[in-house]
C-alpha positions in Angstrom: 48.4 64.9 -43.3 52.3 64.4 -43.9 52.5 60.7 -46.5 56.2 59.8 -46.7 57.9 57.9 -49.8 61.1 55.9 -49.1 62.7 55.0 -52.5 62.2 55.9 -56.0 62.0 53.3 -58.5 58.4 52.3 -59.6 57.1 51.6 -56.8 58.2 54.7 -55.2 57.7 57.1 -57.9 54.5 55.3 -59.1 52.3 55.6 -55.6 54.0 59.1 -55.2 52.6 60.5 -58.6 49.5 58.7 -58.7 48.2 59.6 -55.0 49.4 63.4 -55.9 47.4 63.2 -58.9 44.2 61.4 -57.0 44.8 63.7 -54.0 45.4 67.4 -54.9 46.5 69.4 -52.4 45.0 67.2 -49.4 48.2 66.0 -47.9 52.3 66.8 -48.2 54.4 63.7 -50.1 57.6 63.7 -49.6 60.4 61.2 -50.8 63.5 60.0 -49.0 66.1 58.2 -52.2 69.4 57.6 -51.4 70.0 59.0 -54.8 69.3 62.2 -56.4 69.2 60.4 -59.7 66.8 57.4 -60.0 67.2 55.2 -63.6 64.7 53.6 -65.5 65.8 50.3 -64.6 64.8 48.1 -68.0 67.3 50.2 -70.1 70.3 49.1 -67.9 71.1 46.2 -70.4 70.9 48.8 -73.5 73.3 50.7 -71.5 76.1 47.9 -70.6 75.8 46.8 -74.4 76.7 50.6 -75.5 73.1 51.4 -77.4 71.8 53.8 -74.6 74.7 56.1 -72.5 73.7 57.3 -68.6 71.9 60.4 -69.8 69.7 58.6 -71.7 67.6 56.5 -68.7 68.5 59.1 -65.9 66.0 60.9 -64.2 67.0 64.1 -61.8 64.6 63.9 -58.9 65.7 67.1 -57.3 63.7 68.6 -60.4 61.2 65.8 -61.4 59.4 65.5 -57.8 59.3 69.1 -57.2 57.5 69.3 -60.5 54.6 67.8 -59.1 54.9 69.3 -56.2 56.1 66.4 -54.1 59.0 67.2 -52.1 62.3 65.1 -52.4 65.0 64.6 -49.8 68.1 62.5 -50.5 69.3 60.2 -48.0 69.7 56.5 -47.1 67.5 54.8 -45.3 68.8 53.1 -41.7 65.4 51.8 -39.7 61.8 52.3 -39.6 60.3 52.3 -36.1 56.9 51.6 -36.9 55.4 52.2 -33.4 56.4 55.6 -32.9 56.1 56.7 -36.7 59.5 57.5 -37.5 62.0 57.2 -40.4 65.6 56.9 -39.6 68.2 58.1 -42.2 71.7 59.9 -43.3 71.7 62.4 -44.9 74.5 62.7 -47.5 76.9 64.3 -45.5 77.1 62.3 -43.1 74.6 63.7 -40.7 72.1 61.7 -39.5 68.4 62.8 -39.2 64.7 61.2 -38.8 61.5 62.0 -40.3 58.0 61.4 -39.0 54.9 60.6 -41.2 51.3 59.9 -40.5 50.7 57.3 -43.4 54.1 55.2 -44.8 54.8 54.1 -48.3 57.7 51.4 -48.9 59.1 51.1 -51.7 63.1 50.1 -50.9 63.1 47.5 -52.9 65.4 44.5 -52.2 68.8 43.7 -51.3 71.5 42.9 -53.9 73.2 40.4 -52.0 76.3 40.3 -53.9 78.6 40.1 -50.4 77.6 36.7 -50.1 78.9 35.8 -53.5 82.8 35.0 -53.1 84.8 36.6 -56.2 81.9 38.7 -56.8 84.4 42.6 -56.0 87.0 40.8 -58.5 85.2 38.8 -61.1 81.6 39.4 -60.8 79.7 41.8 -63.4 75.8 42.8 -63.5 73.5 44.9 -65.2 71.1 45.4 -62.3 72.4 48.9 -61.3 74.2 51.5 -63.4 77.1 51.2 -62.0 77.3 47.4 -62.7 76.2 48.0 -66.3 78.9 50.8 -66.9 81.3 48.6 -65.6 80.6 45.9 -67.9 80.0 47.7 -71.0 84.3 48.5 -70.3 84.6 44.9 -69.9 82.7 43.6 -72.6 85.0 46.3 -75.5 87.9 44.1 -73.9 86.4 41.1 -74.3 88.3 39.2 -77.0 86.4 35.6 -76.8 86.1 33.0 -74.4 83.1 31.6 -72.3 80.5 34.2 -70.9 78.1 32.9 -67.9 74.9 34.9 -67.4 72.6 33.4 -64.7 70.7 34.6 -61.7 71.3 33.9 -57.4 69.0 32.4 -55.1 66.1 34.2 -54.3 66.4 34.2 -50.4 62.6 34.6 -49.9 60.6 35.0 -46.2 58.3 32.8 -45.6 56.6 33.7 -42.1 54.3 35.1 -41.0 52.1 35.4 -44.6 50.8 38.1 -46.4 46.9 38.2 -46.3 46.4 37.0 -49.9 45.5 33.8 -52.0 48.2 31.6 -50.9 48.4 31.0 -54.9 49.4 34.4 -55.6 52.7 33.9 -54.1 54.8 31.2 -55.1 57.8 29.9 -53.9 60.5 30.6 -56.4 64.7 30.0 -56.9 65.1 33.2 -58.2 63.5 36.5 -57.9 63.4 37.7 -61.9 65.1 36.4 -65.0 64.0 38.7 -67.5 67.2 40.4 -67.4 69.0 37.1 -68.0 67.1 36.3 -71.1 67.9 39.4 -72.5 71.3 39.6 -71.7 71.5 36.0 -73.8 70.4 37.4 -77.2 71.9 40.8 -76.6 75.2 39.9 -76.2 74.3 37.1 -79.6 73.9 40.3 -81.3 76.8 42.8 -80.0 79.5 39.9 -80.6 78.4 39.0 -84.1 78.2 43.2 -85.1 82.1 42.4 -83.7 82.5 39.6 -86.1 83.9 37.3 -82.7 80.0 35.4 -83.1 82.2 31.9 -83.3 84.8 33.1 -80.4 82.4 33.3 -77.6 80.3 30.6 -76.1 77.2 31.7 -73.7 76.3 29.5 -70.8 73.1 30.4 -69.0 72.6 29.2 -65.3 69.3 29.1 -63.2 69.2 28.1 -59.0 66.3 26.7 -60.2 64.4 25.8 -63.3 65.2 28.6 -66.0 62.1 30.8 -66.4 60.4 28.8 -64.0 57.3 31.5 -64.2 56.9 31.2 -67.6 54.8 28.3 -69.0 55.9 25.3 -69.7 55.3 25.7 -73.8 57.3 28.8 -73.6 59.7 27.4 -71.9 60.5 24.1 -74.6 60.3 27.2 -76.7 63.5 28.8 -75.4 65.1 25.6 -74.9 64.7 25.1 -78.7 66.1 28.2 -79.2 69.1 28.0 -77.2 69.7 24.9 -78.7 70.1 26.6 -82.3 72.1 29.1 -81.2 74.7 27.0 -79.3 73.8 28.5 -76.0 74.2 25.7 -73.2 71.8 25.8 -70.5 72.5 25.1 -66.9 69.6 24.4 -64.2 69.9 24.3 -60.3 73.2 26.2 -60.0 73.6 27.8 -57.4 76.6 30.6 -57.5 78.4 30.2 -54.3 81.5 31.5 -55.8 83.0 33.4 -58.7 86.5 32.7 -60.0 89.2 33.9 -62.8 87.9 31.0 -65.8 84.7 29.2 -63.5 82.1 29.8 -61.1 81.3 27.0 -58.4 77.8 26.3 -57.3 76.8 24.7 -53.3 76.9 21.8 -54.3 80.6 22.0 -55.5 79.5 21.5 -59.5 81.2 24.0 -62.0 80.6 25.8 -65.2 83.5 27.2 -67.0 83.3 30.8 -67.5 85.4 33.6 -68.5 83.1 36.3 -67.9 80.7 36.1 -65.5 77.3 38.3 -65.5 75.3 37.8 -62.7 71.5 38.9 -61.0 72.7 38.9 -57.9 71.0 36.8 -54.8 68.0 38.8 -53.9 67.2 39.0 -50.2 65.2 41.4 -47.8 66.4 44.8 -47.5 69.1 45.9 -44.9 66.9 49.2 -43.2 63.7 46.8 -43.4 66.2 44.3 -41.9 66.9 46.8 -38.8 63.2 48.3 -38.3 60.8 47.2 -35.7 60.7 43.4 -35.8 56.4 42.6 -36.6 56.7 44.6 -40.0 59.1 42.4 -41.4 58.8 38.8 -42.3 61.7 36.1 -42.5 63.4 37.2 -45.0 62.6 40.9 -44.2 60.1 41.5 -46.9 56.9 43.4 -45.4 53.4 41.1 -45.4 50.6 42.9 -46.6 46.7 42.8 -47.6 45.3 42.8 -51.0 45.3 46.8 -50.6 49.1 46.7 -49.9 48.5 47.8 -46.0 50.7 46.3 -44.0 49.2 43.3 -41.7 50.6 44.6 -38.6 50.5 48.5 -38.9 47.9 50.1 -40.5 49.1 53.1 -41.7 52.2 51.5 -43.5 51.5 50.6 -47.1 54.7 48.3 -48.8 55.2 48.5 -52.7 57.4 46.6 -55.7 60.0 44.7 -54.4 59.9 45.3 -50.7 56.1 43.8 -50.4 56.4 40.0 -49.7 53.6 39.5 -52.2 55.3 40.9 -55.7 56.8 37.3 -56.9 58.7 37.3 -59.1 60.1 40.8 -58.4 59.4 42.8 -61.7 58.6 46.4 -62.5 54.7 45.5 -63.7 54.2 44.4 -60.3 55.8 47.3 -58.7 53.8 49.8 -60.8 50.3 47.7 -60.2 50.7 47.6 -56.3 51.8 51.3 -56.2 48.6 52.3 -58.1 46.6 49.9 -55.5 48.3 51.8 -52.5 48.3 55.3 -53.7 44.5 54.3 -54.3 43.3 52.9 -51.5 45.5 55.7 -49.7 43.2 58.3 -51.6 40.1 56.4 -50.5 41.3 57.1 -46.9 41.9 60.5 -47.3 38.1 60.9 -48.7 38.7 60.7 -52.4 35.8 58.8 -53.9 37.6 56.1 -56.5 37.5 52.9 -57.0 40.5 50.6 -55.5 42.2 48.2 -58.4 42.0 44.4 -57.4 45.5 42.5 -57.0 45.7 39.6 -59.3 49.6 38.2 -60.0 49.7 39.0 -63.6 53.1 38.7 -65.1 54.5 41.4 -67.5 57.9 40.7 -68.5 59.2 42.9 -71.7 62.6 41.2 -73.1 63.7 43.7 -75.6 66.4 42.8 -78.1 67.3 45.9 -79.6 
């Protein structure tokens, strides 16, 4: 039995360890990344505010995977054809190859859409990728004072056809996860006052929505309050169409003045899920599932973390919790007696303010 892996982030790595841990030697996992590094994602901030360097929240999978005996192959992702069982990819040279599999575990995560924000190659900055974070922690030693933006895109989310869960576990939301945003806000507090520029920069956060929509409303006045003591100005249902040198411009043709601009990115479905076979996909090309993370049209394809329609908003808790479901009810399959986790939308955001 041949299990196939595409990505390695939480979701990937997470069903990939746990179903060679539940499974022995019953089947062969391998993982297709487009990387040979994967990065723990939460530490990105740390890193773009200089208190954690690359090395620090790297992770080598050409040694890692092979550790557990899962084998790793680096490539990127084009299609899936989910009728004949096959993964299409490149590999890094250029070559391009494809990959069958008897059972299929998704965990692509979604698409950064930051080609649909205009500006975005000249002005914009992010931490949601180490490359982003990197290039902001050299723009953020330069940065002298002025008005800094954070806020979040529009989460471009499918709606059709539906995943085959409570409807209440999935709600519609404006964007995808905020968490980073928060943080970002008292981070930044923090690195310009340890600067002594605390009264030469001015934050202004920005939500296309209501900011921290999925957290309560108490917490929420709580925040607000906070802000307010700080001197941070809040900004709700922006949203960034474009970035420019001192503003960014919202749909709607309102603007927030802004010399530095750190964005989340829009989040929509992503771009190999985009090009695979049609029925796996929903609207916004995130895949529909069951409570046990199988995919409602195919069977033998489980989806994981962002990719999976369900997982709103997108955070790592949810990626880890419906890996662990998969990789479980995968095991259960393959004749391993254990029991199968339940899916209930618990949200575990960590903001950490180091």
């Amino acid at each position: 039995t041949k299990i196939l892996v595409l990505g390695a982030r939480f979701g990937g790595l997470t069903s990939s360890y746990t179903l060679r841990r539940l499974i022995g030697s019953k089947a062969e996992i391998k993982v297709i990344n487009n990387s040979r590094f994967t990065y723990f994602r939460p530490a990105l901030p740390h890193v773009a505010v200089g208190v954690m360097d690359e090395e620090d929240v790297r992770i080598d999978l050409t040694k890692a995977l092979p550790e557990k005996g899962i084998r790793f192959q680096q490539g990127t992702v084009e299609k899936i054809d989910a009728d004949s069982g096959l993964v299409y990819y490149t590999k890094p040279d250029g070559n391009k190859a494809e990959e069958d599999y008897d059972y299929l575990i998704i965990g692509l995560g979604a698409h950064l859409s930051t080609e649909i924000v205009k500006g975005w190659d000249t002005y914009g900055y992010s931490v949601c990728e180490i490359d982003y974070a990197l290039k902001l922690r050299e723009r953020l030693k330069d940065f002298k004072g002025g008005t800094i933006a954070i806020g979040s895109g529009y989460f471009y989310q499918g709606k059709n056809p539906k995943p085959k869960v409570p409807e209440n576990y999935v709600p519609l939301a404006d964007a995808a996860c905020e968490g980073p945003v928060f943080e970002m806000s008292l981070m930044l507090s923090g690195y310009f006052k340890k600067r002594g520029l605390a009264n030469k920069v001015k934050f202004v956060i920005f939500s296309p929505g209501e900011y921290l929509s999925d957290l309560s409303t108490t917490s929420r006045k709580i925040v607000r309050e906070m802000y307010k003591q700080m001197g941070i100005e809040l900004v709700d249902n922006f949203k960034i169409k474009e970035i420019r040198e001192n503003e960014i411009l919202d749909e709607s043709g309102k603007t927030i003045k802004a010399d530095l601009t750190i964005l989340i990115p829009p989040y929509t479905g992503n771009m190999a899920l985009k090009n695979s076979t049609k029925d796996l996909i929903d609207d916004g090309g995130f895949v529909p599932t069951d409570m046990n993370m199988v995919s409602i049209k195919y069977d033998n394809i489980y989806a994981v973390g962002d990719s999976n329609s369900i997982t709103v908003p997108k955070l790592g808790y949810l990626a880890v919790k419906t890996a662990n479901i998969a990789a479980q009810h995968l095991a259960r399959r393959l004749g391993v007696d254990i029991k199968v986790d339940s899916y209930y939308p618990t949200i575990v955001c960590v903001a950490d303010n180091p």
